[in-house]
C-alpha positions in Angstrom: 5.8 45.8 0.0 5.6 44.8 3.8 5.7 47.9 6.5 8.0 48.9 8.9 6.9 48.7 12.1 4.3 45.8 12.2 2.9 46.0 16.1 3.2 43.3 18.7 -0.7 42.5 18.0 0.0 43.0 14.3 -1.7 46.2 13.8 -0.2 48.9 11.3 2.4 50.7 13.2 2.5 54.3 12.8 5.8 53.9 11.2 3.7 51.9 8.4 1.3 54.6 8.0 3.8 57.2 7.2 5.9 54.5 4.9 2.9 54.2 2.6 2.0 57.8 2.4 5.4 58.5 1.4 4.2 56.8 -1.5 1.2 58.2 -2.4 2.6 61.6 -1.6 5.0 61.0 -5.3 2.0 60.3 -7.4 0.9 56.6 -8.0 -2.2 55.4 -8.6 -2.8 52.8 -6.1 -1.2 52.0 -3.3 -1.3 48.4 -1.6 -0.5 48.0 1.7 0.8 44.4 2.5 0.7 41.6 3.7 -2.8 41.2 5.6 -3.1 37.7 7.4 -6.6 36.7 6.4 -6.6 33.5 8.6 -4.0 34.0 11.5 -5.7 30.8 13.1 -3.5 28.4 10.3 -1.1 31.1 9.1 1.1 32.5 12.3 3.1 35.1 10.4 4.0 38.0 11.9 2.2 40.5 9.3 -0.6 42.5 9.4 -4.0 41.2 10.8 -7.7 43.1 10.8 -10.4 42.0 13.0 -12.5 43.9 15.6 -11.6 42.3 19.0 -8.0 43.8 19.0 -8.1 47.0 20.3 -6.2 49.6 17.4 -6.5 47.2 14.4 -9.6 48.7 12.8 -8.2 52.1 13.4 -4.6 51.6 12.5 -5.9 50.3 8.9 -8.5 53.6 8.8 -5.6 55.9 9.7 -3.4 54.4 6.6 -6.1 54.3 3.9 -6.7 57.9 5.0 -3.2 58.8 4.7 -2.8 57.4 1.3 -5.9 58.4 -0.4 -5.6 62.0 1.1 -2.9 62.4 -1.6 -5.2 60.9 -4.8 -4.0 57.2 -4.8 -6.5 54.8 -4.3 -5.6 52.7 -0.8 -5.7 49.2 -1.7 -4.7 46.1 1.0 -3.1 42.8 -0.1 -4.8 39.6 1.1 -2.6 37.0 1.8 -1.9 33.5 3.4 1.3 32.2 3.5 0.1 28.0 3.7 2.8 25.8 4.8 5.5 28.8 4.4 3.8 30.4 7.7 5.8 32.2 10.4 7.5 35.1 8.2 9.2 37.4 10.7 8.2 35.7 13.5 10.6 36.6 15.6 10.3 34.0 18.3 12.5 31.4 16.6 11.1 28.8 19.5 6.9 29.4 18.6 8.1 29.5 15.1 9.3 26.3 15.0 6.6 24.9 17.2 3.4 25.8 14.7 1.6 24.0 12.6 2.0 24.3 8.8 -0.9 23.6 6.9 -0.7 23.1 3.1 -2.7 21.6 0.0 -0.9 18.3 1.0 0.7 16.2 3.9 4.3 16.2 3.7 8.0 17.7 4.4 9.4 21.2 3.7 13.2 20.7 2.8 13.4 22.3 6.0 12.1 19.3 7.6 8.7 20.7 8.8 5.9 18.7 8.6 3.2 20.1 6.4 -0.8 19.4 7.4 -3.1 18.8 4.9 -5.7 21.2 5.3 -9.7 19.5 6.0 -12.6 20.7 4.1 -13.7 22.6 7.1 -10.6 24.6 7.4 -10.7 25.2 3.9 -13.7 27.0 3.9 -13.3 28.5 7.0 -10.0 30.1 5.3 -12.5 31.0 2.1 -14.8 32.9 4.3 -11.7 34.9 6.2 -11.3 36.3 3.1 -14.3 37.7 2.8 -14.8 38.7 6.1 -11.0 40.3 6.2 -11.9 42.3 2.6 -15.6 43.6 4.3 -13.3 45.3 7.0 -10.4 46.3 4.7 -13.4 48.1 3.0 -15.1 49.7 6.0 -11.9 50.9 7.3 -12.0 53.0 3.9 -9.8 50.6 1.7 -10.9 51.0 -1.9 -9.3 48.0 -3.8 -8.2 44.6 -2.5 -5.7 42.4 -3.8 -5.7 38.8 -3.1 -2.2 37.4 -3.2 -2.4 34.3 -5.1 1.2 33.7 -6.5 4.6 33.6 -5.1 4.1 29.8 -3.8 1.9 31.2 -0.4 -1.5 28.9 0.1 -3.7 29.8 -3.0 -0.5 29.1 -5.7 0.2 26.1 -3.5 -3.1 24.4 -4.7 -3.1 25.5 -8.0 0.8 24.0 -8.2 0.8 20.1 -8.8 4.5 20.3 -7.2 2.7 20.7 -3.7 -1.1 20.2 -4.6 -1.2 16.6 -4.4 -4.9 16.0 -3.2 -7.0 13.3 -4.5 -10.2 15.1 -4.1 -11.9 17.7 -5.1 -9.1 20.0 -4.6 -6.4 18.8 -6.5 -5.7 16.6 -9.9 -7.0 18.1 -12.8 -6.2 22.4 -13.4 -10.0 22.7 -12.6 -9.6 21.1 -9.2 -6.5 23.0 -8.5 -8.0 26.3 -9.1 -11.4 25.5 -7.2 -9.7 26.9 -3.7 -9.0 30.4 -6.3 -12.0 30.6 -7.5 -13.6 30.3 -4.3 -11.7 32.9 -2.7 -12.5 35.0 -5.1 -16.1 34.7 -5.2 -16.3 34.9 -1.4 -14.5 38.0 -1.4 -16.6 39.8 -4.0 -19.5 38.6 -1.6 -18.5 40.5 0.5 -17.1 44.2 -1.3 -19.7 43.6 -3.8 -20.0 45.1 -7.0 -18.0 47.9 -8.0 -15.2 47.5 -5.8 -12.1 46.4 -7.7 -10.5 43.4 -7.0 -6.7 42.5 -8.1 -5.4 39.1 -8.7 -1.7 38.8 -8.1 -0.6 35.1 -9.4 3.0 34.0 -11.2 2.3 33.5 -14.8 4.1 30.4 -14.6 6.7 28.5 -11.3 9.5 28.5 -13.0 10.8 25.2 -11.8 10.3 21.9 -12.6 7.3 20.3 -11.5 5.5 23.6 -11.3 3.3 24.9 -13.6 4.1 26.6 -16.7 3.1 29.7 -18.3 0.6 27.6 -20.6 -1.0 26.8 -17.5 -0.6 30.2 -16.3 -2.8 31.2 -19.3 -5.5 28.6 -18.0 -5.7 30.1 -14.5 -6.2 33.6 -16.1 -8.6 32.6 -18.5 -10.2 30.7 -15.4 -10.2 33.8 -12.7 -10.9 36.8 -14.9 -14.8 36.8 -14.7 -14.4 36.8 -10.5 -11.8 40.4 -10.7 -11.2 43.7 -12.0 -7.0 43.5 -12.7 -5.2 40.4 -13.4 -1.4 40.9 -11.8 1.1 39.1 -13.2 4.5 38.3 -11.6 6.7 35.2 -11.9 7.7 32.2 -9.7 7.7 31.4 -5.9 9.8 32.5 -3.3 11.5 29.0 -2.2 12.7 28.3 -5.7 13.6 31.7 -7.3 14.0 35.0 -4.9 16.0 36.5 -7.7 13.5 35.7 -10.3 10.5 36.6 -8.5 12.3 39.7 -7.4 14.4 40.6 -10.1 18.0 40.7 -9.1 20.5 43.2 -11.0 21.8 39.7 -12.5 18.9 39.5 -14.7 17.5 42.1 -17.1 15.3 44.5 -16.6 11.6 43.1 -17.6 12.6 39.7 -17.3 9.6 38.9 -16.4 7.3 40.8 -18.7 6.4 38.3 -21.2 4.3 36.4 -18.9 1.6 39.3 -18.4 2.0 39.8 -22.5 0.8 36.6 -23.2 -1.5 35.8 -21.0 -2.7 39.2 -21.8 -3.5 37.8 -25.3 -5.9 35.7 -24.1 -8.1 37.8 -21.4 -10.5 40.1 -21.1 -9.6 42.3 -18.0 -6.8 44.8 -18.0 -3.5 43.1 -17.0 -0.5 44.5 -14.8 2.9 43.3 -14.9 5.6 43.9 -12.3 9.6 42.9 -11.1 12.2 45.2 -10.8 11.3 47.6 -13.3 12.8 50.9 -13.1 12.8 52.7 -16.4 10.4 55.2 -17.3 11.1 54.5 -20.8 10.9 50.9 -20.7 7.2 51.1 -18.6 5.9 53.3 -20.9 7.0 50.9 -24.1 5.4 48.2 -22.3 2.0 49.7 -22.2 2.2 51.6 -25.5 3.2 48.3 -27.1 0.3 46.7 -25.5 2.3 44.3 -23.4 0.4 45.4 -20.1 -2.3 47.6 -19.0 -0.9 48.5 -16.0 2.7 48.8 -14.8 3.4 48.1 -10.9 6.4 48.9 -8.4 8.0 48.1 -5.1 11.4 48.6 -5.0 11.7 51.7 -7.8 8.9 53.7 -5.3 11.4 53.3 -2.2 14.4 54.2 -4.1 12.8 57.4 -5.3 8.9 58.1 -4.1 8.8 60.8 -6.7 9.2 58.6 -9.8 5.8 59.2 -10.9 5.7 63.0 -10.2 9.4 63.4 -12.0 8.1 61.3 -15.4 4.7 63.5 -15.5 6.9 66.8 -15.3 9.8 65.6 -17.6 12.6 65.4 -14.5 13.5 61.9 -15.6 17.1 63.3 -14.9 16.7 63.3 -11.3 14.8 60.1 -10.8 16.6 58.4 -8.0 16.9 54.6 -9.8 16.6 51.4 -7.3 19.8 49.4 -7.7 18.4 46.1 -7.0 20.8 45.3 -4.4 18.1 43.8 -1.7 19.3 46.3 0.9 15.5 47.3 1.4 14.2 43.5 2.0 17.5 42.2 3.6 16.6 44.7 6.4 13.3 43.5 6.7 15.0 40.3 7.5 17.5 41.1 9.5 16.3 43.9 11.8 12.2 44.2 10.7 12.6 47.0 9.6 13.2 48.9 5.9 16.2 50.7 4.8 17.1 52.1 0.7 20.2 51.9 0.1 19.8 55.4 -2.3 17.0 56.4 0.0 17.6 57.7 3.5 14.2 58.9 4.6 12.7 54.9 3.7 11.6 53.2 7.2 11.7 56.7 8.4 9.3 58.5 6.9 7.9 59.3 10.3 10.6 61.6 10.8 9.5 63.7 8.6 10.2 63.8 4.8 10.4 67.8 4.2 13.6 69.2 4.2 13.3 72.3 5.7 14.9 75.9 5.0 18.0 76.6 7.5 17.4 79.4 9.8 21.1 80.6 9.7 22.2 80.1 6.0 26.1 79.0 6.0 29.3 78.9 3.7 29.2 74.7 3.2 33.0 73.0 1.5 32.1 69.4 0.7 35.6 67.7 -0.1 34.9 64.7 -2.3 32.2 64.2 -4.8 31.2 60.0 -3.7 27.8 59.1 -2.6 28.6 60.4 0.5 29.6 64.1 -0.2 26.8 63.9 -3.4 24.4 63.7 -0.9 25.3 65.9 2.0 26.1 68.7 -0.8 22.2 67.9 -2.2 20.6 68.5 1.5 22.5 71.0 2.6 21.9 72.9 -0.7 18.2 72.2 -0.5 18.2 73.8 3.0 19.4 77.1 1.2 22.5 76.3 2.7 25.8 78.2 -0.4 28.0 75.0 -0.8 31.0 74.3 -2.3 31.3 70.7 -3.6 35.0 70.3 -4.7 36.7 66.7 -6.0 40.0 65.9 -7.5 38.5 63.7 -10.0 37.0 64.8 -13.2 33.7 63.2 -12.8 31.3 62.9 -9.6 30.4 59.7 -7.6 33.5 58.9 -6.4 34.3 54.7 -5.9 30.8 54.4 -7.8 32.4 55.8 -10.9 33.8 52.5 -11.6 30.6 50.7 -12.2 30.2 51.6 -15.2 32.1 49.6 -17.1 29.7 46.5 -15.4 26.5 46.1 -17.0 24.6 44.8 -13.9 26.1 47.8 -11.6 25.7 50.2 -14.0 22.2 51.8 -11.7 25.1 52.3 -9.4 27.4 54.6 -11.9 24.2 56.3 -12.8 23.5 57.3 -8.7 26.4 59.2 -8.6 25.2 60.9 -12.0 21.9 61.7 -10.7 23.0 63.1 -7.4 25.2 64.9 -9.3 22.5 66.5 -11.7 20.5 67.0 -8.5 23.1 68.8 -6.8 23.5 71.0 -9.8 19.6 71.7 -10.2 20.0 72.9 -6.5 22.8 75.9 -7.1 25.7 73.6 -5.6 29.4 74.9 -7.0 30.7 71.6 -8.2 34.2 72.3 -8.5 36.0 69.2 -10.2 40.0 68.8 -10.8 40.1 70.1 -8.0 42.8 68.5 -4.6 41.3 70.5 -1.5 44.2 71.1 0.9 44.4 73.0 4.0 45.5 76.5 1.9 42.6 76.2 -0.7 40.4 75.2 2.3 41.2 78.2 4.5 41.0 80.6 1.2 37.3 79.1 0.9 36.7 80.3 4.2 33.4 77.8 5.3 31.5 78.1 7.9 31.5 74.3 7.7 33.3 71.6 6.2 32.2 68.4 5.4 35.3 65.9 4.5 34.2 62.9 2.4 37.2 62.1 1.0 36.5 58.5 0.7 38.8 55.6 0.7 41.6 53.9 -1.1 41.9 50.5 -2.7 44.2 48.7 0.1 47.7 47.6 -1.9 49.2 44.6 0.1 53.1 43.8 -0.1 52.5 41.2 -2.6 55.6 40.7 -4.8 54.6 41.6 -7.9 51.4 43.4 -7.2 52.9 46.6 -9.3 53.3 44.5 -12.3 51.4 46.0 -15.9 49.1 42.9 -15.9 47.7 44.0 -12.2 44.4 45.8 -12.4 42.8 47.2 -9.4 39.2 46.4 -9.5 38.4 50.5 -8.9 40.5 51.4 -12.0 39.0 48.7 -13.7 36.4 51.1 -15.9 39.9 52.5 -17.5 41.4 49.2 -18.3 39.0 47.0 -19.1 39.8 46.4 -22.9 43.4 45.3 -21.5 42.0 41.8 -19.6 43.2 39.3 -21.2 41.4 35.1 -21.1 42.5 34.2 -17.8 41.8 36.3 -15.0 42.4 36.0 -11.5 40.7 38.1 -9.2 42.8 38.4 -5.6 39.8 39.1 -3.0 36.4 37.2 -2.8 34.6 40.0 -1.0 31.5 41.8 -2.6 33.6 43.9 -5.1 35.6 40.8 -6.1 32.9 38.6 -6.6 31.3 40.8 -8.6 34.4 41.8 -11.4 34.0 38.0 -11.1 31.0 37.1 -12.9 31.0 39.9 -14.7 34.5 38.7 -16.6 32.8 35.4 -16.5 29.9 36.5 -18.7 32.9 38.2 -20.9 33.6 34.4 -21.7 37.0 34.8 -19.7 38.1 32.0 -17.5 37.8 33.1 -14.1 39.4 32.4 -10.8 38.8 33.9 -6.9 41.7 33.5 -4.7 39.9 34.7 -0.5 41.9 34.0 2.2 38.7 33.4 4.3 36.8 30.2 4.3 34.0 32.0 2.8 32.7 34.3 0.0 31.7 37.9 0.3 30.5 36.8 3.7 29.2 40.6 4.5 26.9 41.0 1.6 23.5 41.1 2.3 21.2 37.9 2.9 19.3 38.4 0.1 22.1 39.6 -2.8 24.6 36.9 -1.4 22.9 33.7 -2.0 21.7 34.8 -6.0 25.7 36.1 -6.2 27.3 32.6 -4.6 25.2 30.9 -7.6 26.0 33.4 -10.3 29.5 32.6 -9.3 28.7 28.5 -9.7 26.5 29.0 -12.8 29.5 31.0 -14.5 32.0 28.2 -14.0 33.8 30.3 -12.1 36.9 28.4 -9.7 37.2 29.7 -6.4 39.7 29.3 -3.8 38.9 29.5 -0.4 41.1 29.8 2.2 44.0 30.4 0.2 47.0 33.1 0.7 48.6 35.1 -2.7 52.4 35.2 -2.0 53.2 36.3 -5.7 52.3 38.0 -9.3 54.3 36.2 -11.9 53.9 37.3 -15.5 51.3 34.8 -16.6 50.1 33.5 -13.1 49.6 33.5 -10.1 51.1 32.2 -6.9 49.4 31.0 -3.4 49.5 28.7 -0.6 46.6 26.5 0.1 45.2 25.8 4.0 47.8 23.3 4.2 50.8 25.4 3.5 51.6 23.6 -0.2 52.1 26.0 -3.1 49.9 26.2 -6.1 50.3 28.0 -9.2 47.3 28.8 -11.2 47.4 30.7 -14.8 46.7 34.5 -14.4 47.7 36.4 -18.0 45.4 39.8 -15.8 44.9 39.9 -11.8 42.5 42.0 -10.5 43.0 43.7 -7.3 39.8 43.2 -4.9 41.5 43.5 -1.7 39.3 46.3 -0.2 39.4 49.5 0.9 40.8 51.5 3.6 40.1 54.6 4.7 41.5 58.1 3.6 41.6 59.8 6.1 44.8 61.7 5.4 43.0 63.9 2.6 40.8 64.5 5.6 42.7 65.5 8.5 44.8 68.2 7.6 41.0 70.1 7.2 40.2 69.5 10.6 41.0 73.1 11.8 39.9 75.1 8.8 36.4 75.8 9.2 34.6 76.2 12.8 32.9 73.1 12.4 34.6 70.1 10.6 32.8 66.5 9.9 34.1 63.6 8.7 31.9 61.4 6.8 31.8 58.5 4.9 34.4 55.8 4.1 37.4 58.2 5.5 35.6 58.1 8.7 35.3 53.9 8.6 34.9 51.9 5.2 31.3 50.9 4.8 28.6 51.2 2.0 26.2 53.0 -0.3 23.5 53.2 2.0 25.4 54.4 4.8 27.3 56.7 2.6 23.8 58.6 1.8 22.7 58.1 5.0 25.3 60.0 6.5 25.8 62.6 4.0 21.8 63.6 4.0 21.6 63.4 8.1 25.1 65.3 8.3 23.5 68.2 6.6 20.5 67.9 8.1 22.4 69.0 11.4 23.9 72.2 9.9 
């Protein structure tokens, strides 16, 4: 997975260093750092790049194979070249759209780029970089290379006969196709030589039409195995399934897992499989059954580091599981940098990942037992802080409680479960049933108070909106056996859309009344577009712009942008009108202790990550 801080002259940032070593630090393997630019003459992304005229590139690479191998992984860099996808995080919008894009073929990205077919000199020029860029990954101390030769960047562009359309000797037959591969391949192990692992990563098959298939897939394994050490299989491209490629929590876990079991069948060298695999369970079935040789992460290894470590000394219990909600590479995005939505130290690891004993040990109330309080009672706790974590629910995790009753959020249900068990293994009083008001908070007697008392579902003046057949989509856990075949849900935001396709899959007929032109338009870039087609792949009838102005007993009522009335059937209508915050558990506590914070969604209604992000940091100050 890509660093944090990539530099302006695209050396590894010190930010990058301590990411990966946060990493190694939990007990992998291997640890690949990614993506290294082997050709930044045709391929103008703004990612990592090794060479010896820019002053700290050498050393920045040195610094981070030291930092990772120091803690027993082997430090391993990903060779890459994007081909007529160049100009990832480029910032400068204007040079981005003035480069060049040089592909297997002349012609149009549906962007409306022009693509450059690449000459035989620059395709061996590009052959030799990576050589040359895997001889430096290896003197700065690297001890594995992977070349990256799926995902649709330059090599899986000419082995795919949807962009490989080359007449020579390049392109036509599978052979041809895989000659630039092969090449690669032999040019890096030129230059490592023998004894130096070296990892393909390739998509056991496109998955879309005109791509190639897994059968294919086989072929180009069966080809490339003599030329490397560990054949990596993943799955598709990034243009024409993110969500595949990168499993989304609308897919099942090891979705993609069948690929590297087949072509495993029919190669020689040990084979890895990867994509959104979080389970202990399930990683070690896939090797015991002989599926893989190897199992690889990204995601699980920012949600919790320690995932290794925990499995080896049986505290699967307190594994930290990664949602697959694309906070982590939606930042990258939007702001180049990482953030983990169940994770606050990720894309800060430079601050320091130890969580230090107090000096002054104090009395800590938490008030409310959501990711929030969860987390601020974990740190403070773990800085030998005696806290009190009190809720009036009879479960923890707070709104996440609700997830569980949704197969695809369930990782979220389970969050507020593990923090929970954490807290517990750390000596926090988890007080449950239990309404915190100002008497039972002065009778504690804290030195501090920390008031995460979360947020309400917001209840408009809809007539009918008390009626039996109205579920709100928090309570929806204790009611679900009551939704009847036609559902509407009032409120397209995140939430909304969600309940949505999950009754949807249920085989109930599904409509989303939003007043806004838009759906769930503050979701993240990368969960949005995968949830806007779950929502059209389901069937599922939205309406946009539309106002509710009644609950009748077997529908529902709303006006349309030009004011006309329309009645749609509704036998169940789920409330997804948001939150607001609850603030009045809050404020009567605000002169009970002699130090009061407010955290979470009673201080503004936001999300999981800033939830955990402001109850670790919170505690961190105390």
């Amino acid at each position: 997975m890509g660093g944090t801080d990539i530099t302006k002259d695209c050396t590894v940032g010190p930010k990058s260093t301590a990411f990966y070593e946060y990493r190694a630090k939990g007990g992998v393997a291997s640890v690949t750092v990614s993506e290294l630019v082997v050709h930044p003459g045709t391929e103008h992304s703004h990612m990592y790049h090794l060479d010896l005229e820019t002053v700290d590139s050498l050393s920045s690479f040195t610094y981070t194979a030291d930092a990772i191998r120091r803690h027993g992984a082997i430090a391993s860099v990903e060779l890459s070249h994007s081909g007529q996808f160049a100009g990832t995080y480029l910032v400068d919008k204007k040079k981005k759209g003035e480069i060049v894009q040089w592909g297997p073929s002349e012609g149009v990205r549906p962007d409306g780029r022009k693509v450059c077919q690449l000459t035989k000199p620059l395709i061996d020029e590009i052959v030799k970089s990576y050589g040359e860029k895997a001889a430096l990954a290896k003197k700065a101390g690297f001890q594995m290379v992977m070349v990256h030769g799926g995902h649709g960047w330059l090599i899986n562009q000419f082995l795919s006969p949807f962009f490989n359309k080359r007449d020579d000797e390049y392109g036509g037959s599978l052979e041809n196709r895989c000659r630039f591969l092969l090449e690669v391949l032999d040019s890096v192990r030129s230059a490592v030589g023998k004894g130096f692992p070296v990892e393909l990563r390739m998509s056991g098959s496109e998955l879309f039409d005109g791509g190639y298939t897994l059968d294919e897939g086989v072929e180009i394994a069966k080809l490339a195995q003599s030329k490397i050490d560990l054949l990596h299989v993943s799955a598709g491209s990034y243009q024409k399934g993110f969500g595949i490629t990168h499993p989304s929590m609308f897919v099942d876990h090891g979705v993609n897992v069948y690929m590297a079991a087949r072509i495993k069948q029919n190669v020689d060298v040990p084979v890895a499989t990867v994509g959104g695999l979080n389970d202990p369970d399930m990683m070690e079935e896939i090797i015991a059954s002989g599926k893989a040789d190897v199992v690889e992460m990204a995601r699980a290894l920012l949600a919790d580091p320690e995932l290794p470590y925990k499995v080896v000394t049986n505290q699967d219990q307190y594994i930290r599981h990664c949602l697959r909600c694309f906070v982590c590479m939606a930042e990258r995005a939007e702001t180049s940098t990482r953030r983990c939505a169940v994770n606050p130290y990720i894309g800060r690891e430079i601050d320091g990942t130890e969580i230090l004993p107090a000096r002054i040990k104090k009395k800590v109330l938490v008030v409310g037992a959501g990711p929030a309080g969860l987390q601020a009672a974990c740190t403070a706790a773990k800085r030998g802080h005696q806290v009190i974590l009190c809720d009036k629910g009879d479960e923890v995790g707070g709104v996440l409680v609700g997830e569980k009753a949704i197969p695809f959020k369930y990782e979220m249900y389970k969050l507020g479960v593990t923090l929970g068990d954490i807290a517990l293994k750390e000596g926090v009083d988890i007080r449950l049933g239990t309404m915190v008001d100002k008497e039972y908070a002065n009778k504690i007697g804290a030195d501090v108070i920390i008031a995460a008392t979360g947020s309400v579902p917001f209840k408009p003046p809809v007539p009918g909106i008390d009626g039996e057949q109205v579920i709100t989509v928090t309570d929806y856990h204790h009611h679900h056996n009551e939704v009847k075949d036609k559902v509407a849900v009032m409120g397209g935001g995140l939430s909304g859309c969600e309940i949505a396709v999950h009754l949807a899959r249920e085989g109930k007929q599904v409509s989303i009344v939003e007043m806004r032109g838009e759906l769930c338009p503050d979701a993240n870039i990368r969960h949005r577009p995968l949830l806007l087609q779950e929502i059209e792949k389901q069937g599922i009838d939205v309406y946009s712009s539309h106002t509710v102005t009644g609950i009748l007993e077997n529908s529902l009522k709303m006006k349309n942008p030009d004011g006309e009335e329309i009645v749609i059937p509704a036998e169940t209508v789920i409330s997804a009108l948001g939150q607001k915050a609850n603030d009045e558990a809050a404020m009567p506590l605000l002169d009970c202790a002699p130090l009061v914070h407010m955290i979470g969604d009673c201080k503004g209604v936001s999300n999981i990550t800033n939830a955990v992000y402001a109850g670790h940091h919170i505690a961190m100050d105390i």
